[in-house]
Each structure stands twice: as C-alpha cells, then as structure tokens.
C-alpha angles and dihedrals in degrees: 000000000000112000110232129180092261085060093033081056095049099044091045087054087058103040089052079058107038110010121232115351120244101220136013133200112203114195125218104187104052134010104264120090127185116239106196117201135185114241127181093230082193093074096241104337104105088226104106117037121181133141135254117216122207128197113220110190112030080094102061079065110075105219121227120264127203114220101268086049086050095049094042077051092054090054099046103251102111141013129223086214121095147182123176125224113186117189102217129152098238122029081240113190081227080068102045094052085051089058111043074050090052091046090046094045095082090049097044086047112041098239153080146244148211160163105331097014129128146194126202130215132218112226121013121322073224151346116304095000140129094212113105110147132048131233130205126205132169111256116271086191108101087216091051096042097052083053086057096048092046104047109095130173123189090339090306117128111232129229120222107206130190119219128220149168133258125185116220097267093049092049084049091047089046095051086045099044106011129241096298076075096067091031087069091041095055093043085053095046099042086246102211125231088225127080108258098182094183090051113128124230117279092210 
C-alpha cells in the first residue's frame, strides 16, 4: 500500500507514543492497515506486557451522518472521523480481521459510530468464547487521549476510539439501560483494558 501524509500523520502520532511498531499488517484490498505496538499494561512495571493495534486509514473516509448526528456535528460534539485502538495480548491475525471489519463496517453500512456505540455479531468474537458485540469507548489513557486530540483530516477532528468486548447479556443490558449500564459493570468487576477472550459475562 502507498504511504500518504494522512498515513505518514497517523503513524507519526503512535510512534511518538509508542516508538517503532512491532509489527504491521498492509492491506491490499482496502486502504486501512493495522500498526501493532508493544505496550507495558502495568504502567511501568514491566509485569504485564500486550499490544495495542492501531488502524491507519478508516479516517481519510468521512463516515455518513444522519441528520441528529449532523447536527450534533455542527455543534462539536462529535466527528464523523475515526481510528480504532484495540488493547490484546498478542497482535493475532484473528484481531487484526476483527478490526479492518470493524473499519469497513460505517462505509458497508451507510453509517457511523462512536463513543459508546456497539455493534453486535452474530455468531462468537472467537472459539469457545462468550464475547459477541463490540463496544467502542473514547481512550482513559492520557497517551492515547493527546493522539486523539491531535489527529486531524481535512479539517475534521478524529475520534479514537477503543475497542471491547460484550458478551450477549451485557449488549442486551447496554440496548435496555445505555452505556452508563456497562459503565457501572465494568467499574464492579475490575473490567480489564485488555482483551480477555475466555472471560465470562459479568451480567
């Protein structure tokens, strides 16, 4: 895939982060590649190494806003203007295909997301697991969140937005009570940042 400044941007934001990535996925079928870099989850530590994956690309595509998310656009508070991070122990290629999926899914469908979105599956995230919907929150982590505030396209401020896992009663929790719902959940169970793809529901 060709690099262009949009890319160059991007990949700039996350190296400044995180320094060079260890491993990156080019696409060749679509404009969205997946740049994998190791992160120390224990702050400092050196006790609980994972990854963090970026997409690079799903930005330079504006997503499609109905006319409440336009207006909410029109007044700041939202963009129509993503990039996905997702926290996982090993930059998986099962991980990876989630996300270019995930990056695809506004422009096959016609539509956009967000903070506190999700979007349910229809069958397992993966084998022998509970998980079956994502769920898509803006960044707590203060290097995360300056990359956020710095990416910009075509004048357009971009979301960063971190990806997790729901199992099917918490989706269902979340489209009865809102995300304030599984905000609460994941503050009572210790919700880790990382992917736990065994955990069990906490519903």
């Amino acid at each position: 895939m060709a690099e262009t400044a949009n890319h160059t941007l991007r990949s700039g934001l996350y190296r400044a982060a995180h320094g060079e990535p260890a491993r990156v996925f080019e696409s060749h079928d679509d404009a969205v590649r997946i740049e994998a870099y190791a992160f120390d989850f224990s702050m400092g530590e050196g006790q609980d190494l994972g990854y963090v994956l970026f997409t690079n690309g799903m930005s330079d595509r504006r997503m499609t806003l109905d006319e409440p998310a336009q207006l909410a656009f029109e007044a700041g508070e939202i963009t129509p203007r993503a990039e996905l991070a997702w926290y996982v122990r090993k930059p998986s290629p099962r991980y990876v295909g989630h996300l270019r999926w995930l990056a695809q899914f506004p422009f096959i469908d016609d539509t956009w997301i967000g903070s506190r979105h999700t979007v349910a599956m229809p069958e397992p995230l993966f084998e022998r697991s509970e998980l079956t919907a994502f769920f898509f929150l803006k960044p707590i982590l203060k290097r995360h969140t300056r990359i956020a505030e710095a990416m910009r396209i075509s004048g357009d401020p971009v979301e960063l937005l971190v990806v997790h896992a729901l199992t099917a009663p918490e989706y269902e929790l979340k489209r009865d009570q809102g995300a304030d719902a599984i905000l609460d959940l994941f503050d009572a169970k210790g919700h880790a940042l990382v992917l736990d793809e065994r955990r069990g529901s906490y519903v």
